[in-house]
Z-matrix of the N, CA and C atoms (Angstrom, degrees):
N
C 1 1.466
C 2 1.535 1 111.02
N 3 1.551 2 121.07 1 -51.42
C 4 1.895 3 114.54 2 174.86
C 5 1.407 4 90.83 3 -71.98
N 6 1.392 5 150.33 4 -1.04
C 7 1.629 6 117.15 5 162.23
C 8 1.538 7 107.51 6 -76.10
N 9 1.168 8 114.73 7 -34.72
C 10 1.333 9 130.39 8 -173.70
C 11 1.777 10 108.68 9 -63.36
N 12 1.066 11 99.34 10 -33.95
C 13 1.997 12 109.76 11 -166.25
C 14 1.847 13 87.31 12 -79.93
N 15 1.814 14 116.22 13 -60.73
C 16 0.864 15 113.79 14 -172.49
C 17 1.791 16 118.81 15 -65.46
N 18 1.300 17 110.53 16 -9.41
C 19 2.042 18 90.38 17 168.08
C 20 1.284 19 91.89 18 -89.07
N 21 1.019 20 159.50 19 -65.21
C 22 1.507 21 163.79 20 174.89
C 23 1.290 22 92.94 21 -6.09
N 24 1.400 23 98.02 22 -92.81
C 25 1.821 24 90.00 23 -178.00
C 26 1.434 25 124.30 24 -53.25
N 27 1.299 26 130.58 25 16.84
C 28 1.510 27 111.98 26 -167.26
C 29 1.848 28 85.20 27 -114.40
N 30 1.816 29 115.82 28 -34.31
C 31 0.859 30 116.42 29 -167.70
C 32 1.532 31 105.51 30 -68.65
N 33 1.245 32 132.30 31 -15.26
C 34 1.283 33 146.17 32 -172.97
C 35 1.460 34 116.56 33 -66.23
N 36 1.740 35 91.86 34 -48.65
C 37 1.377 36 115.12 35 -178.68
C 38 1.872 37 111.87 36 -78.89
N 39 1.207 38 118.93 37 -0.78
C 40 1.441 39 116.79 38 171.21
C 41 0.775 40 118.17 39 -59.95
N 42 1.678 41 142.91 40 129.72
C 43 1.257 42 133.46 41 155.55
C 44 2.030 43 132.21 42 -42.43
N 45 0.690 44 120.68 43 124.68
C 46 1.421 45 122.46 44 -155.85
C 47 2.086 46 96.91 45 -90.38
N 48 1.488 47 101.54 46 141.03
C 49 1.984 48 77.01 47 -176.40
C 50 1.311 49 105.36 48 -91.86
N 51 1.587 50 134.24 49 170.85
C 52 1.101 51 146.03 50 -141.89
C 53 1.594 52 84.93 51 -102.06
N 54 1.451 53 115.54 52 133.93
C 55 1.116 54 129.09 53 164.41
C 56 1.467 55 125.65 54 -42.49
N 57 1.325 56 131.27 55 164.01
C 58 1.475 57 116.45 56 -162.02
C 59 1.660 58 85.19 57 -99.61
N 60 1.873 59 120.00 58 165.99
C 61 1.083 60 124.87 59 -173.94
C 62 1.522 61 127.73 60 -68.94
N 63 1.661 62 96.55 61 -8.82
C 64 1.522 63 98.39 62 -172.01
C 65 1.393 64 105.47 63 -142.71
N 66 1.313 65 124.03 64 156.94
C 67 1.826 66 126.85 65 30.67
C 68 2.231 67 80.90 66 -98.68
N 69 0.794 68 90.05 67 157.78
C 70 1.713 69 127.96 68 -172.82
C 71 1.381 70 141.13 69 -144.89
N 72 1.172 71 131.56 70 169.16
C 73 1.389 72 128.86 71 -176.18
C 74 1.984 73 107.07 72 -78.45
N 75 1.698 74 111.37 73 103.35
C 76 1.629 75 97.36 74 171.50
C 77 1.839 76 81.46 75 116.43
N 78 1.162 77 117.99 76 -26.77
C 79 1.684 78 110.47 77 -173.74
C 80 1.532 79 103.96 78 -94.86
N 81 1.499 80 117.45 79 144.51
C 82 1.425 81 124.01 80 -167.12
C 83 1.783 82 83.28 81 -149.84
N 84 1.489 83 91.28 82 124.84
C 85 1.415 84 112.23 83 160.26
C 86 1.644 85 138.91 84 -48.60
N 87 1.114 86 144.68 85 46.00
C 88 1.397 87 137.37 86 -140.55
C 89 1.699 88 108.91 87 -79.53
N 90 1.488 89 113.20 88 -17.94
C 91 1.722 90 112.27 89 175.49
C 92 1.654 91 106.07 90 -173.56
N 93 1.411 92 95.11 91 149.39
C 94 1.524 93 81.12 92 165.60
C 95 1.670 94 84.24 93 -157.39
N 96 1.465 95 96.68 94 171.74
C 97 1.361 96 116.89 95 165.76
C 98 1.645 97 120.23 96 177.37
N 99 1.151 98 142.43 97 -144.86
C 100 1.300 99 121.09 98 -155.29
C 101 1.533 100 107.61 99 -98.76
N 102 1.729 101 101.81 100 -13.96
C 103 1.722 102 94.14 101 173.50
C 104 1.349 103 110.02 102 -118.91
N 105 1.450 104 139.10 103 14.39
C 106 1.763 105 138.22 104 142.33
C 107 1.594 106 109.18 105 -138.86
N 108 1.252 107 107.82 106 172.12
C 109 0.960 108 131.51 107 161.59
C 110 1.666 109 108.01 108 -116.29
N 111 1.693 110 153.49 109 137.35
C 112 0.984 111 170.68 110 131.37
C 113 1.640 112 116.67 111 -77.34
N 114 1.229 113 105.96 112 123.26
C 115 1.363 114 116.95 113 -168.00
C 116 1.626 115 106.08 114 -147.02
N 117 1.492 116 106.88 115 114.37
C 118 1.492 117 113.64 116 163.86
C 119 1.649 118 131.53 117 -69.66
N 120 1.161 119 118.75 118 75.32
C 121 1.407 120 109.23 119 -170.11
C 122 1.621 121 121.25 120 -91.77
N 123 1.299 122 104.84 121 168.97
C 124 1.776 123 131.61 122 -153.77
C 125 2.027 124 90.49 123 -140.85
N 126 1.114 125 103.75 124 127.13
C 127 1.381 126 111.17 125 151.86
C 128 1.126 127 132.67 126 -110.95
N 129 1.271 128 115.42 127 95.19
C 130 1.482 129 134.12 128 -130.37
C 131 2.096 130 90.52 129 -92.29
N 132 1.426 131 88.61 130 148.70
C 133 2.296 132 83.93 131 171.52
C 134 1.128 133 90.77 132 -50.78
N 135 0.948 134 137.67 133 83.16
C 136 1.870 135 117.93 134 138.28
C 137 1.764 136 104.62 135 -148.00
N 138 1.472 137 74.95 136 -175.65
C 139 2.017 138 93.25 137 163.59
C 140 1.427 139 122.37 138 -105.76
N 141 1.392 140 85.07 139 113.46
C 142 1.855 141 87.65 140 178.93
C 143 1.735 142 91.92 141 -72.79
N 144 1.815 143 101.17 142 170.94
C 145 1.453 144 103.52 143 179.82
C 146 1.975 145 100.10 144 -97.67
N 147 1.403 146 102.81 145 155.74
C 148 2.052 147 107.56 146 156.08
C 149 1.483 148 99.85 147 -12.94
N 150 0.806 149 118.23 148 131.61
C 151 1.781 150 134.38 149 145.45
C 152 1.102 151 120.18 150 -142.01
N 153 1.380 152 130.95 151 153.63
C 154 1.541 153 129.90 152 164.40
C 155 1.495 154 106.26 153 -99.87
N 156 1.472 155 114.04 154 153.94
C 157 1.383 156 106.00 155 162.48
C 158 1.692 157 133.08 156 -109.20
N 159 1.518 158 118.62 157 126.94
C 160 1.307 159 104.74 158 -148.68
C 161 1.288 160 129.19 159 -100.36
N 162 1.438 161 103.96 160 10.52
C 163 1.817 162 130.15 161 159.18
C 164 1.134 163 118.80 162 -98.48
N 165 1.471 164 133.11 163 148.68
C 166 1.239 165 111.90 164 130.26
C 167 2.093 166 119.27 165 -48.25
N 168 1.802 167 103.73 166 148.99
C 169 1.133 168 113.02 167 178.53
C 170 1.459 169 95.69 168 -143.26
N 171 1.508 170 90.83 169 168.27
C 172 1.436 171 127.36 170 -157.85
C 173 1.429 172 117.70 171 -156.22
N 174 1.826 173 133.13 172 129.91
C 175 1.257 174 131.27 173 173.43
C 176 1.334 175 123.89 174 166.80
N 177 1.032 176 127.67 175 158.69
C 178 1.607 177 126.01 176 166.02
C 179 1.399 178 119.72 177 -86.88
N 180 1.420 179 96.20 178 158.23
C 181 1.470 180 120.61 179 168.97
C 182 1.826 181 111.89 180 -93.77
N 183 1.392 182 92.31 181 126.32
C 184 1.721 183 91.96 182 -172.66
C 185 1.955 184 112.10 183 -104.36
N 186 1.392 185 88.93 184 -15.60
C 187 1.825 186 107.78 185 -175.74
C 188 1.577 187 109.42 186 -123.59
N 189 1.191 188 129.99 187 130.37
C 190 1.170 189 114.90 188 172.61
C 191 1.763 190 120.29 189 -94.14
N 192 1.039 191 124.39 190 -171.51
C 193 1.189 192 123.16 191 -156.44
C 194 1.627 193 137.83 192 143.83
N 195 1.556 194 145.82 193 -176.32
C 196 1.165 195 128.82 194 -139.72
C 197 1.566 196 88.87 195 -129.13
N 198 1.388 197 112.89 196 -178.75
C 199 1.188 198 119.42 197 -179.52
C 200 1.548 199 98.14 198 178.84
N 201 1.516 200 100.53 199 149.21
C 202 1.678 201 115.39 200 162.60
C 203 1.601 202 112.49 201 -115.86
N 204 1.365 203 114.88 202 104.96
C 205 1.857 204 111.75 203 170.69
C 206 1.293 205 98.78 204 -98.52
N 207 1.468 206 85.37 205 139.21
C 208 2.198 207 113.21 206 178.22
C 209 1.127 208 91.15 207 -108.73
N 210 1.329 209 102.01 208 135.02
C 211 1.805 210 124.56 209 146.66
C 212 1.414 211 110.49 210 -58.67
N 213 1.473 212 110.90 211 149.01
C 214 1.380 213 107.38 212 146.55
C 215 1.848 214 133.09 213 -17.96
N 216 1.053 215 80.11 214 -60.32
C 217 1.350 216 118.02 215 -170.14
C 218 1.939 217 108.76 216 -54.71
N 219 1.098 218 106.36 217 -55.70
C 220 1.748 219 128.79 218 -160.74
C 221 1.159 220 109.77 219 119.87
N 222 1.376 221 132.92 220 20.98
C 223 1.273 222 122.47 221 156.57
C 224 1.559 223 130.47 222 -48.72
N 225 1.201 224 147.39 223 127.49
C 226 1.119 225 136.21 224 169.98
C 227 1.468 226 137.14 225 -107.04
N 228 1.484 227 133.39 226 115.63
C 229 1.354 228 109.42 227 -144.49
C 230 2.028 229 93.32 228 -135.67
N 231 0.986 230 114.30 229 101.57
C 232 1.654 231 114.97 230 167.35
C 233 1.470 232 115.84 231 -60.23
N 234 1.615 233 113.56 232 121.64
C 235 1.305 234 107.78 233 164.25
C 236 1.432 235 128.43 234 -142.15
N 237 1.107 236 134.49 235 135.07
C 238 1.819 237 145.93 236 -162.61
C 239 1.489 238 105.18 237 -84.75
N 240 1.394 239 140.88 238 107.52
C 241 1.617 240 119.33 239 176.52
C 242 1.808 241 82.26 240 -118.09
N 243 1.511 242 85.73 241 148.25
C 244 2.047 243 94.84 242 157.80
C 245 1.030 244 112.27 243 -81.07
N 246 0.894 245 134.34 244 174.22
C 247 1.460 246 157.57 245 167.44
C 248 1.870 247 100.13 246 -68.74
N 249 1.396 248 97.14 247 145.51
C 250 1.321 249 105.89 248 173.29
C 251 1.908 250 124.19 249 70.52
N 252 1.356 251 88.40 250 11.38
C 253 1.741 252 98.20 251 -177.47
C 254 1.609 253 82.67 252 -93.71
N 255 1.115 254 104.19 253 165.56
C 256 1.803 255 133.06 254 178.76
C 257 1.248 256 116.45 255 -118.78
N 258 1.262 257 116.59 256 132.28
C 259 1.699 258 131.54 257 -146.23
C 260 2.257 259 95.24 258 -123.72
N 261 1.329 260 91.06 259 150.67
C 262 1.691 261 80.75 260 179.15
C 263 1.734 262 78.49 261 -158.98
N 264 1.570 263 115.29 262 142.90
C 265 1.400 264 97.44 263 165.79
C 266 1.624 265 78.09 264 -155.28
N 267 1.857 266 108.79 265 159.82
C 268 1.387 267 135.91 266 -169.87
C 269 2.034 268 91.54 267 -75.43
N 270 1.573 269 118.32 268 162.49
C 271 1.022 270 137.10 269 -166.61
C 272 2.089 271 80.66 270 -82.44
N 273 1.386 272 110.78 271 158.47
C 274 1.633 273 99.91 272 148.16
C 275 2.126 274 89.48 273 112.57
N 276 1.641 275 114.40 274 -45.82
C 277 1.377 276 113.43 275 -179.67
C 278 1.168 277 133.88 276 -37.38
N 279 1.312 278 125.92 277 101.27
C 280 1.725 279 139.32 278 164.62
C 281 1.119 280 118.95 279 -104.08
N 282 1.983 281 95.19 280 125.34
C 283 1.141 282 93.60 281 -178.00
C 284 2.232 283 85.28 282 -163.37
N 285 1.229 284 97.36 283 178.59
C 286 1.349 285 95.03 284 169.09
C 287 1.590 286 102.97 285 -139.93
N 288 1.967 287 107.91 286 168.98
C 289 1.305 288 90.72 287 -148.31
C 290 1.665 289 87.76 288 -158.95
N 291 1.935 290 96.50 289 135.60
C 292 1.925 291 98.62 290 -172.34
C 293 1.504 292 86.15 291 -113.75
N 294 1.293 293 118.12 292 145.06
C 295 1.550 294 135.72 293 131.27
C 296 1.517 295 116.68 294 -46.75
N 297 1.220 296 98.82 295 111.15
C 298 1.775 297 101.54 296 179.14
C 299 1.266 298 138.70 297 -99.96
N 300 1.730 299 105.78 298 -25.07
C 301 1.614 300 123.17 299 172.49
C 302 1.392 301 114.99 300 -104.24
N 303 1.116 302 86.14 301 158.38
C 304 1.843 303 103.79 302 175.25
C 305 1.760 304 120.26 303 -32.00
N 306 1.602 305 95.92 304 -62.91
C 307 1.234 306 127.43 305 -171.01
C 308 1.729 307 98.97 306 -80.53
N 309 0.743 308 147.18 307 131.03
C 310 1.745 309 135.66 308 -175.20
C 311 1.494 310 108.44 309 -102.20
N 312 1.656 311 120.81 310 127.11
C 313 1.119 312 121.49 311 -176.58
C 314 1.718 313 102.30 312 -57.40
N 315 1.259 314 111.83 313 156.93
C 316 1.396 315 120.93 314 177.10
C 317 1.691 316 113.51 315 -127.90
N 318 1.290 317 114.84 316 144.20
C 319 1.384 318 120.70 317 152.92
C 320 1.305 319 129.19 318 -152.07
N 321 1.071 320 131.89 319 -179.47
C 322 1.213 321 147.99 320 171.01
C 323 2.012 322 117.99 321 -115.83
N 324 1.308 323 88.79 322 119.32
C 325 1.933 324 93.37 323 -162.91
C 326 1.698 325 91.52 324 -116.43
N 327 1.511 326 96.48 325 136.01
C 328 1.660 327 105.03 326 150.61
C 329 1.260 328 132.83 327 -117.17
N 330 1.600 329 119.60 328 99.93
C 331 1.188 330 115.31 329 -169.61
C 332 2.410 331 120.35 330 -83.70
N 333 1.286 332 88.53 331 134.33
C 334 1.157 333 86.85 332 -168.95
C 335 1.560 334 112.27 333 -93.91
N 336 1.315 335 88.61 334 113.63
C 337 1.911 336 96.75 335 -162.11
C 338 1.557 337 97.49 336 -82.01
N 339 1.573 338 132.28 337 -21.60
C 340 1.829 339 122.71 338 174.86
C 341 1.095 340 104.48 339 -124.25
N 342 1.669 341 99.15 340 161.98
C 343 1.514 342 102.43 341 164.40
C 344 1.309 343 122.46 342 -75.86
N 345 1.154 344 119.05 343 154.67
C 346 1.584 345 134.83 344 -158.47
C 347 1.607 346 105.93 345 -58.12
N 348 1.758 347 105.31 346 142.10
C 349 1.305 348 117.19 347 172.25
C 350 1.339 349 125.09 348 -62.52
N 351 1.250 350 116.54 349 -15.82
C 352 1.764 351 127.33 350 -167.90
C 353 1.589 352 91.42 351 84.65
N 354 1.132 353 89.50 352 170.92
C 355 1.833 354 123.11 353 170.34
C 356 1.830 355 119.55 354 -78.96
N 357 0.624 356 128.68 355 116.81
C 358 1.699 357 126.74 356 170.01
C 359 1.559 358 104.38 357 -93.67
N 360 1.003 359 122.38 358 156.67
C 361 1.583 360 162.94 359 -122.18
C 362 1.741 361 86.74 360 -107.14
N 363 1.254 362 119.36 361 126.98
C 364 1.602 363 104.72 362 169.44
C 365 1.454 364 107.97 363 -89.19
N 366 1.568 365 94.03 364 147.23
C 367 1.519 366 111.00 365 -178.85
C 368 1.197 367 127.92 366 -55.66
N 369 1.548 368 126.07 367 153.61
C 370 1.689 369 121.21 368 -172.50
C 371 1.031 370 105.52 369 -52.63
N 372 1.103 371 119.99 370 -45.95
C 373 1.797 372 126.15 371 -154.24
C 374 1.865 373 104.08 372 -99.95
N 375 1.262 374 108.98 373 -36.11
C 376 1.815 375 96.66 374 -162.55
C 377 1.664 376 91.81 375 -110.03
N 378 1.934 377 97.03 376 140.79
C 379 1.001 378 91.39 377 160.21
C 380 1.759 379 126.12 378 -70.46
N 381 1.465 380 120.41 379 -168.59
C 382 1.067 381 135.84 380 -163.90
C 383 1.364 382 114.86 381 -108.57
N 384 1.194 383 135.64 382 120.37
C 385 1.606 384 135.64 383 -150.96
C 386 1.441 385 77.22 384 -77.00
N 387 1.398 386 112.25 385 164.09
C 388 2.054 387 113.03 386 -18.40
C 389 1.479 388 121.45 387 -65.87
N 390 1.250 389 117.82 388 95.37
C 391 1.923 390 108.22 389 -169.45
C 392 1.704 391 96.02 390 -77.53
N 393 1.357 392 134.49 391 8.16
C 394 1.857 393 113.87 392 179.84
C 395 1.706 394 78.08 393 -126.95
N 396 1.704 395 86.98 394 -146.29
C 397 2.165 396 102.83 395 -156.07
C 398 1.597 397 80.55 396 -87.40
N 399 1.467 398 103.05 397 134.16
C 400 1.860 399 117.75 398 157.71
C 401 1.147 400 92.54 399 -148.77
N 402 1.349 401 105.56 400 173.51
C 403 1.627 402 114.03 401 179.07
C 404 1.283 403 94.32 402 -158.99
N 405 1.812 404 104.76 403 138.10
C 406 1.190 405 116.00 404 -170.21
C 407 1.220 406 105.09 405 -91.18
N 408 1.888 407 113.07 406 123.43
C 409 1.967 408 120.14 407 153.35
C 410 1.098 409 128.73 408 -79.33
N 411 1.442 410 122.36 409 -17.15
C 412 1.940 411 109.82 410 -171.24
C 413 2.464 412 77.26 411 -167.81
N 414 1.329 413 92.15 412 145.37
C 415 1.143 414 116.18 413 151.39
C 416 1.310 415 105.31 414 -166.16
N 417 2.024 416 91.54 415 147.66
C 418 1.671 417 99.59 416 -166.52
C 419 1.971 418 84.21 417 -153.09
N 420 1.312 419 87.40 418 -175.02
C 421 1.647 420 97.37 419 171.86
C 422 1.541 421 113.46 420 -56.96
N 423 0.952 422 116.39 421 -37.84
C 424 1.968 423 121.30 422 -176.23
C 425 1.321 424 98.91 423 -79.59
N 426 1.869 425 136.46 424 -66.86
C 427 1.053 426 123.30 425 -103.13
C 428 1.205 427 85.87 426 -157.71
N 429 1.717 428 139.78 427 130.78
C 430 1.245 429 146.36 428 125.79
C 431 1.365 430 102.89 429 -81.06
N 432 1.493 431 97.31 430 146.01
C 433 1.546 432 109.87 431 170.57
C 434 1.490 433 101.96 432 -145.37
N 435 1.776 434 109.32 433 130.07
C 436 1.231 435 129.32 434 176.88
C 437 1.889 436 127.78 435 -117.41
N 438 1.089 437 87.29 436 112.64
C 439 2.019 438 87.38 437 172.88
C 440 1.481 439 110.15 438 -86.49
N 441 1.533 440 94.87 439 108.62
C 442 1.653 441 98.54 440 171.24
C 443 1.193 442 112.51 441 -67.21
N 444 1.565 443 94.81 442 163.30
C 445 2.113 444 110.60 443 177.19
C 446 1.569 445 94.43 444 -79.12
N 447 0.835 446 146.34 445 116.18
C 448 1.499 447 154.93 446 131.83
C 449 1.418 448 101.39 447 -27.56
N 450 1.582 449 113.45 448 -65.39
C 451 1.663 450 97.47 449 173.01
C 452 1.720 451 128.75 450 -15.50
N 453 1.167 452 80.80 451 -59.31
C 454 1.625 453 101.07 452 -153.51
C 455 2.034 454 100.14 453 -72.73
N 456 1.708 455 100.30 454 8.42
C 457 1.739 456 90.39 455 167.99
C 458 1.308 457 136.51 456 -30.10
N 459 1.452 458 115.45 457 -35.10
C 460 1.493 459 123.93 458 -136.77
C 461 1.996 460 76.89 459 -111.51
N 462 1.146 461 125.91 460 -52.22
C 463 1.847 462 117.22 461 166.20
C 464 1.603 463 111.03 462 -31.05
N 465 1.480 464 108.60 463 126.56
C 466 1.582 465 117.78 464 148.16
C 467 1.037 466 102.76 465 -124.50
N 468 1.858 467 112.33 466 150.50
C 469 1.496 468 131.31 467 -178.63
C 470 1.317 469 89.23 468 -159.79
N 471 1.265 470 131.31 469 139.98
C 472 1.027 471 155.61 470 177.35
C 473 1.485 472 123.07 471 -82.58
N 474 0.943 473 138.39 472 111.95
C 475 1.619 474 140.54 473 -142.53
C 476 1.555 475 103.07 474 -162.06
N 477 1.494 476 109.67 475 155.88
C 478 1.328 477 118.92 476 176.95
C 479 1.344 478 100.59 477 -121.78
N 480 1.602 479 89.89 478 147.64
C 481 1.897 480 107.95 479 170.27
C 482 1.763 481 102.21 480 -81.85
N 483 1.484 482 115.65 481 105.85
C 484 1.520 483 106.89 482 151.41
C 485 1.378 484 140.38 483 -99.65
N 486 1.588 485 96.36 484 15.65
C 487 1.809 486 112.63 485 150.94
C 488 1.375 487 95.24 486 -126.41
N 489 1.536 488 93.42 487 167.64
C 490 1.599 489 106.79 488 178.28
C 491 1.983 490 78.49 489 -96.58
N 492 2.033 491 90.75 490 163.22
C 493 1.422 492 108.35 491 -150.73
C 494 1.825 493 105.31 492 -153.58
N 495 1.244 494 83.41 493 137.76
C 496 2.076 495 73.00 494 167.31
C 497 1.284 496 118.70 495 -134.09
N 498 1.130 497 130.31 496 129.88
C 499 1.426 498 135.71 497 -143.56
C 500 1.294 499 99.37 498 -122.27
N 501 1.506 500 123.16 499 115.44
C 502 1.291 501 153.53 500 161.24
C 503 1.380 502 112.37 501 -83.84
N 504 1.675 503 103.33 502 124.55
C 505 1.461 504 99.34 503 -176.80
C 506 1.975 505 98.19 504 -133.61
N 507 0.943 506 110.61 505 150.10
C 508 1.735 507 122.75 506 178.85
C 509 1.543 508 105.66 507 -111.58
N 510 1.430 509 118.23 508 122.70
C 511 1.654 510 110.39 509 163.78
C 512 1.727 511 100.31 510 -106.14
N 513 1.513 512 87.90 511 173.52
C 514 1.215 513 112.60 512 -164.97
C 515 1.566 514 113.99 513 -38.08
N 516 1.226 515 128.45 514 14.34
C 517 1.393 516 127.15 515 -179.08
C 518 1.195 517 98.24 516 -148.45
N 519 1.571 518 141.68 517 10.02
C 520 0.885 519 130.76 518 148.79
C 521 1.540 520 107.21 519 100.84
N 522 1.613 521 120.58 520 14.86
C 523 1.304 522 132.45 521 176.52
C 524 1.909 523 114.08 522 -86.50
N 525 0.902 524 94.66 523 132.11
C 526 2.105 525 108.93 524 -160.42
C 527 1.290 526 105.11 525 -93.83
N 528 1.804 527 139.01 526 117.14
C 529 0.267 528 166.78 527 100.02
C 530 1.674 529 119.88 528 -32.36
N 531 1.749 530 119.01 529 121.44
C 532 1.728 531 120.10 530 154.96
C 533 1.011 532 125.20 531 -118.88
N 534 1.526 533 135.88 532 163.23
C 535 1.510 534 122.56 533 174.07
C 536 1.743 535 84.27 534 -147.77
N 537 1.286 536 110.99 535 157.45
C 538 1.531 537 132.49 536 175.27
C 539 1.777 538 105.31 537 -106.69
N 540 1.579 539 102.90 538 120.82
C 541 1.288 540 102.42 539 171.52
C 542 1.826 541 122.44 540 -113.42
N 543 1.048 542 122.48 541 135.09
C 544 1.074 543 123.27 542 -139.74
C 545 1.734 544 98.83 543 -100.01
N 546 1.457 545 121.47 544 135.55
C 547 1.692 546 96.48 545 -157.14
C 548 1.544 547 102.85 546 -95.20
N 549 1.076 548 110.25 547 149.51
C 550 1.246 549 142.08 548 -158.14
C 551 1.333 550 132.23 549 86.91
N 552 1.583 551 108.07 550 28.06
C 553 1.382 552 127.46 551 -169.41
C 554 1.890 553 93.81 552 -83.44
N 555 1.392 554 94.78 553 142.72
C 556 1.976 555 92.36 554 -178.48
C 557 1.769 556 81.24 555 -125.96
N 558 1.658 557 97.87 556 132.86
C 559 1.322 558 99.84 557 161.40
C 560 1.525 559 114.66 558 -174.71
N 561 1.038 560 131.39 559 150.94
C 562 1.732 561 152.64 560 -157.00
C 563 2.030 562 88.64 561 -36.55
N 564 1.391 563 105.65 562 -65.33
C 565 1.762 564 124.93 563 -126.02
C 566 1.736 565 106.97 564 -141.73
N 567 0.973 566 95.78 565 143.43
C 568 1.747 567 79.84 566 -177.44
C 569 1.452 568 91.52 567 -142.19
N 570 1.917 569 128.78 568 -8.69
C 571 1.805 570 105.20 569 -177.89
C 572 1.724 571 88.06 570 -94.99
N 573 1.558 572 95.59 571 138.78
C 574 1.176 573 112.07 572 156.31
C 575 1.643 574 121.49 573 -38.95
N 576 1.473 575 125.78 574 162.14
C 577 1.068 576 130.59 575 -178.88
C 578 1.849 577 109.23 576 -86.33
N 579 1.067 578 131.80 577 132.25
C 580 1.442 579 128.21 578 -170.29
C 581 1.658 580 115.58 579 75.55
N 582 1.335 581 107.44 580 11.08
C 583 1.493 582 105.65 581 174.73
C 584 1.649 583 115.46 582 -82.53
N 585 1.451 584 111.23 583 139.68
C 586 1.337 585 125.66 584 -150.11
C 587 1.994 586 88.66 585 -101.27
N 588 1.534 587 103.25 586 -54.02
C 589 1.963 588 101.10 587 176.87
C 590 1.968 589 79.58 588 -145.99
N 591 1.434 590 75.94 589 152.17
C 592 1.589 591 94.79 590 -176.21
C 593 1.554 592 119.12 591 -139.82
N 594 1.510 593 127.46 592 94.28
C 595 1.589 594 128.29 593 -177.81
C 596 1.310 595 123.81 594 -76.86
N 597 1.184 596 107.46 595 138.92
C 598 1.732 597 94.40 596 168.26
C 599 1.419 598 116.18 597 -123.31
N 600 1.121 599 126.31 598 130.58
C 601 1.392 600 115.51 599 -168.32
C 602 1.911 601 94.63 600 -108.30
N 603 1.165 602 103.30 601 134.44
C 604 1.466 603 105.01 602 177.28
C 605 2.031 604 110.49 603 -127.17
N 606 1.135 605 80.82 604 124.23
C 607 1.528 606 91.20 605 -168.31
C 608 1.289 607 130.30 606 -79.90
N 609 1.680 608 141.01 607 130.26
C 610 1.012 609 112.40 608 -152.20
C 611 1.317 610 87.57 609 -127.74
C-alpha cells in the first residue's frame, strides 16, 4: 500500500508539458492535413498561457506590431516586427506570449507536422520551380521560402514541384489565403489570381 501511495504521489509531482500554442484566442485555422497545419494569427491584448511548440514552424508576418515573450522562467522581453519579415523557429520552443499594441501584429505560420519527403528528380520536359521571378527570403535545412514576382502574373511556364510546398497568398487588403502543393505536381502558374504578394514555403 506506501509503494502504491508513493507512485501516486511521485506521478503527481511530474512536470506536465506545456500545451501546444494553438488553436487560441486571435488564431484561425486556414488548412491542415497530415503534413502541416496553417494558421492565421492575431496577437490579441492579452496573455496567452506557457506553451511549447511541437513542430518545427515557418511564416510571414503580414501586419506589423508589438509583443511581450516570457521565458519559462519570468523573463520579459518586448519586441516590434514589420510586417512581411519571415519567421522560422526549431520544434521544442517555450515561451509565453502578450499582445502589446493597439493594432495586433499578424501572421501567417506553417507548422511542419513530418519529416521531409526528400526531393524528386526534375522532369524531362519541365523545368524545376521557380521557372518565373521569385526571390529567395530564408533557406535552411527544413525550409526554402520564396516571394513571388506578382509582376510576372500574366507569364505561364510549366514547371514541377520537387518538394512538396504551401503557398501563401495576400490580396489586396491583406486577406490570407493557403493551399498545399503536393511534390511532383507539374503545372503552368502557381500565384493565385488577384494576389497582391505571394510566399511559398517549400519544405525540405
Amino acid at each position: 500500500m506506501r509503494f502504491v501511495l508513493m507512485l501516486v504521489a511521485g506521478l503527481a509531482l511530474t512536470p506536465q508539458e506545456p500545451p501546444p500554442p494553438f488553436p487560441r484566442a486571435g488564431a484561425t485555422k486556414l488548412l491542415e492535413n497530415d503534413r502541416v497545419v496553417v494558421w492565421d494569427i492575431a496577437w490579441l491584448r492579452q496573455t496567452y498561457p506557457l506553451h511549447r511548440h511541437p513542430y518545427d514552424m515557418t511564416g510571414v508576418y503580414y501586419e506589423s506590431g508589438d509583443r511581450v515573450i516570457i521565458s519559462p522562467e519570468g523573463e520579459r522581453r518586448s519586441t516590434h516586427t514589420e510586417a512581411w519579415n519571415i519567421t522560422f523557429q526549431r520544434v521544442g520552443l517555450t515561451h509565453s506570449e502578450e499582445g502589446s499594441s493597439d493594432e495586433p501584429l499578424r501572421a501567417v505560420f506553417v507548422e511542419m507536422k513530418q519529416p521531409s519527403l526528400g526531393s524528386l528528380a526534375t522532369g524531362a520536359v519541365e523545368a524545376a520551380f521557380p521557372a518565373g521571378g521569385a526571390t529567395q527570403r530564408l533557406d535552411n535545412d527544413r525550409v526554402t521560402v520564396w516571394e513571388l514576382d506578382v509582376s510576372d502574373s500574366a507569364t505561364s511556364s510549366s514547371h514541377r514541384h520537387t518538394r512538396e510546398m504551401v503557398l501563401v497568398s495576400f490580396d489586396a487588403n491583406n486577406r490570407p489565403t493557403a493551399r498545399y502543393v503536393e511534390r511532383g505536381t507539374v503545372h503552368d502558374r502557381d500565384l493565385p489570381s488577384g494576389s497582391a504578394r505571394t510566399f511559398v514555403f517549400e519544405i525540405d
